[in-house]
N, CA, C and O of each residue as an XYZ file, in Angstrom:
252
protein
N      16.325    -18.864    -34.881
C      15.648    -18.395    -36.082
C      14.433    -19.278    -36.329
O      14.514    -20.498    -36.183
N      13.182    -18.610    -36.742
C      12.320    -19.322    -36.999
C      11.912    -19.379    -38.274
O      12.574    -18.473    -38.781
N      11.081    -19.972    -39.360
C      10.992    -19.762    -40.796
C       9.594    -19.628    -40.598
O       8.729    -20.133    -39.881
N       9.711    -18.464    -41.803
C       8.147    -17.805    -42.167
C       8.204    -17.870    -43.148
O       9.212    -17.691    -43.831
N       6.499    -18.312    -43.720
C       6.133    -17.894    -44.648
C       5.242    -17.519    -45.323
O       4.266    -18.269    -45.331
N       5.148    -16.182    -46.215
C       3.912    -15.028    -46.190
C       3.011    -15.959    -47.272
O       3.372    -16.404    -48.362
N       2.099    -16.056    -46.790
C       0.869    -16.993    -47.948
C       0.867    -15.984    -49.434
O       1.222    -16.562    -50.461
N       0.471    -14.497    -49.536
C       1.260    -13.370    -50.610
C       2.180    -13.802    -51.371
O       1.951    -13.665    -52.573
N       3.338    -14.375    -51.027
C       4.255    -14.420    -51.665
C       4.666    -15.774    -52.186
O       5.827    -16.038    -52.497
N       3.191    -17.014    -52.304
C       3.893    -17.719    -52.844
C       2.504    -17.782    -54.128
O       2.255    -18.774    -54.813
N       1.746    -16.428    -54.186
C       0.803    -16.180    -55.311
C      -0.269    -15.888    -54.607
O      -1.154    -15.326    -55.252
N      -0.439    -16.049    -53.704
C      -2.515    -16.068    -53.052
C      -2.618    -14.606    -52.698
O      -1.614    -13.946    -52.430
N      -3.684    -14.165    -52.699
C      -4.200    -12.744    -52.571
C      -4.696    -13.570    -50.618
O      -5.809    -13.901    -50.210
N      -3.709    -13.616    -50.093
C      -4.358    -14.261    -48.504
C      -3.170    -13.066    -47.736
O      -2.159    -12.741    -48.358
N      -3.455    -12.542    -46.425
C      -2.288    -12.344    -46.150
C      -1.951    -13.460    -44.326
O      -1.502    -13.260    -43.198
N      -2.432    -14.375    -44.992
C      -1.769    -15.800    -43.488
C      -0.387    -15.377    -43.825
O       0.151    -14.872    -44.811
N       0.123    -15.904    -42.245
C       1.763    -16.182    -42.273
C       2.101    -17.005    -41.520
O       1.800    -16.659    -40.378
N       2.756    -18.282    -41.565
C       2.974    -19.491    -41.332
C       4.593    -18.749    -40.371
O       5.477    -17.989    -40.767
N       4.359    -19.425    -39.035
C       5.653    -19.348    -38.604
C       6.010    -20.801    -37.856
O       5.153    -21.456    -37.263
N       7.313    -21.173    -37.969
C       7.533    -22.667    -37.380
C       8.974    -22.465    -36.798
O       9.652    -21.443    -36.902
N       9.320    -23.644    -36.160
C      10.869    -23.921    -35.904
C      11.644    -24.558    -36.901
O      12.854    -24.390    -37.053
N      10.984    -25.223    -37.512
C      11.593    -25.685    -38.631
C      11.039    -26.240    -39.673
O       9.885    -26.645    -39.531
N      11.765    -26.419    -41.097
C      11.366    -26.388    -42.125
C       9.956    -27.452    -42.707
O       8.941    -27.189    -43.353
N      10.416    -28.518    -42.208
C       9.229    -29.438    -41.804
C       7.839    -28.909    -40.905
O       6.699    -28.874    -41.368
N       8.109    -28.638    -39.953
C       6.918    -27.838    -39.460
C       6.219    -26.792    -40.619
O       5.016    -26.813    -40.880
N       6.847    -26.209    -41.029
C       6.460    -24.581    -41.346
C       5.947    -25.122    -42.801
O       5.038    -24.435    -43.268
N       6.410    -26.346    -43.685
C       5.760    -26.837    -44.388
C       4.294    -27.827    -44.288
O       3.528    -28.143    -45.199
N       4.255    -28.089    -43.162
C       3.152    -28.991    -42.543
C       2.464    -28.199    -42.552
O       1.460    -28.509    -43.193
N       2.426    -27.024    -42.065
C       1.468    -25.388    -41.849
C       1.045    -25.298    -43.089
O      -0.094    -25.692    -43.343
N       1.830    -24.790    -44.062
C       1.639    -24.145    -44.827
C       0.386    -25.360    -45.946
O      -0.565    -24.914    -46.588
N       0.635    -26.308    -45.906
C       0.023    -27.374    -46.813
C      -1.439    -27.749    -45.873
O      -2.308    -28.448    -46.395
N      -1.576    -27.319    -44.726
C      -2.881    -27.563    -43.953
C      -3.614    -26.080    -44.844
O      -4.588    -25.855    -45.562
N      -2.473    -25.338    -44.272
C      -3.419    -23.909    -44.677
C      -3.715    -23.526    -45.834
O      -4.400    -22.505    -45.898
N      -3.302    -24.211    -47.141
C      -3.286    -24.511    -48.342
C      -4.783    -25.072    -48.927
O      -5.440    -24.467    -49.773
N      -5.188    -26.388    -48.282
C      -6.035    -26.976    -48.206
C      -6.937    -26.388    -47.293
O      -7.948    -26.253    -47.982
N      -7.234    -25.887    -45.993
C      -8.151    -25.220    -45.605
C      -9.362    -23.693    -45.964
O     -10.552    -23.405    -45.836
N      -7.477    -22.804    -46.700
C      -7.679    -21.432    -46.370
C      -8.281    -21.394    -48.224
O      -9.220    -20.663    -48.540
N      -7.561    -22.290    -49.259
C      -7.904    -22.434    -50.398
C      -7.980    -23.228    -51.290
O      -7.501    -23.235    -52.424
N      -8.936    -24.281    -50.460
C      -9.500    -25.221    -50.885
C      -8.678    -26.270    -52.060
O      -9.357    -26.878    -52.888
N      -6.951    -26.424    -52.025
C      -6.313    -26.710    -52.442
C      -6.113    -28.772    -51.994
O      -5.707    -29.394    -51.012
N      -6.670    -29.153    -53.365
C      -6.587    -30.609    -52.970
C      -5.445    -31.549    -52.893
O      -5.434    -32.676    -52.399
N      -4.798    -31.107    -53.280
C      -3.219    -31.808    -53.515
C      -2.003    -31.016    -53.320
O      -2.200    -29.890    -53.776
N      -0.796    -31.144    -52.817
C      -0.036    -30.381    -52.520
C       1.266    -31.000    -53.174
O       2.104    -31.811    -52.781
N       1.120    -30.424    -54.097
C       2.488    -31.002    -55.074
C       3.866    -31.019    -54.960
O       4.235    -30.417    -53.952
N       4.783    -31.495    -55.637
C       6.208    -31.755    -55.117
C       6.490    -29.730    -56.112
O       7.461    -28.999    -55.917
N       5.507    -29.481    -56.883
C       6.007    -27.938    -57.996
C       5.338    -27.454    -56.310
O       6.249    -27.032    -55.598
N       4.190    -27.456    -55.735
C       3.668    -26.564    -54.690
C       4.755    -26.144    -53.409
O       4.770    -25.151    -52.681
N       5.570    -27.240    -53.462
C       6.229    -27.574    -52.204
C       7.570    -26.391    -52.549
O       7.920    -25.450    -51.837
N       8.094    -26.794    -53.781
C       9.198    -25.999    -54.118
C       9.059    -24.490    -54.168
O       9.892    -23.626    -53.892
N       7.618    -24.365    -54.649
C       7.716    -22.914    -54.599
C       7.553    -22.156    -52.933
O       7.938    -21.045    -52.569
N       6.804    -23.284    -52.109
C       7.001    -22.713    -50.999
C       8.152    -22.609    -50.500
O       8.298    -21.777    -49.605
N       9.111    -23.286    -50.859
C      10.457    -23.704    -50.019
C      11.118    -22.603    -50.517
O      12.082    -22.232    -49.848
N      10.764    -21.769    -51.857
C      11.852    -20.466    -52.388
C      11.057    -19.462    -51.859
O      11.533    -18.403    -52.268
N      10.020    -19.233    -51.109
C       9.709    -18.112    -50.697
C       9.867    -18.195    -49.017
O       9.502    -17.197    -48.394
N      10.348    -19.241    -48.331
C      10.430    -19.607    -46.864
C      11.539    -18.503    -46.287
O      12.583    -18.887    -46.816
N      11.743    -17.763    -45.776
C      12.333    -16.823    -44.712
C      12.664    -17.073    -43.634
O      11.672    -17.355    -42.961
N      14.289    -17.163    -42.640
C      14.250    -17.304    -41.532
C      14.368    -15.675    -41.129
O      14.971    -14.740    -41.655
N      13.557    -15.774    -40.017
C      13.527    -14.205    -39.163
C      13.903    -14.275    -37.992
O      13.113    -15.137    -37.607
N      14.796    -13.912    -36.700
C      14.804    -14.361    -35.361
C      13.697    -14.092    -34.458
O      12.909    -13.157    -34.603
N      13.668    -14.972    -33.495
C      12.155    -15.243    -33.121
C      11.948    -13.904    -32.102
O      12.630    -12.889    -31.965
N      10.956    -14.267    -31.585
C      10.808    -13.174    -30.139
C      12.086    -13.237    -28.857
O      11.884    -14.241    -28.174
N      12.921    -12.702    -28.523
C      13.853    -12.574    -27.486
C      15.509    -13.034    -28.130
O      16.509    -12.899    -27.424
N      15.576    -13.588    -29.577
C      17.091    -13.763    -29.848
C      17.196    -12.568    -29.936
O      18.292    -12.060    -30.168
């Protein structure tokens, strides 16, 4: 299983989607792409949580 998560669904009118192996990764993503995609300077412990309630595992390509 890999965790996704839809940039949409944690408020942004973006439609990125962060996919990782794990939760650490897929949060490392998501807080680059945060700061890149919307100019987001700080990535808060409230930013983090809300990503972590919208994070999805999906099975990857071939499980």
């Amino acid at each position: 299983m890999e965790k996704v998560i839809h940039c949409r669904d944690v408020g942004y009118d973006c439609d990125g989607v962060i996919r990782a192996k794990t939760e650490e990764e897929a949060l490392q993503q998501a807080a680059e792409h945060a700061r890149s995609a919307h100019g987001l300077e700080e990535v808060t412990p409230e930013v983090v949580e809300k990503i972590k309630s919208v994070m999805r595992e999906e099975p990857q390509e071939g499980e």
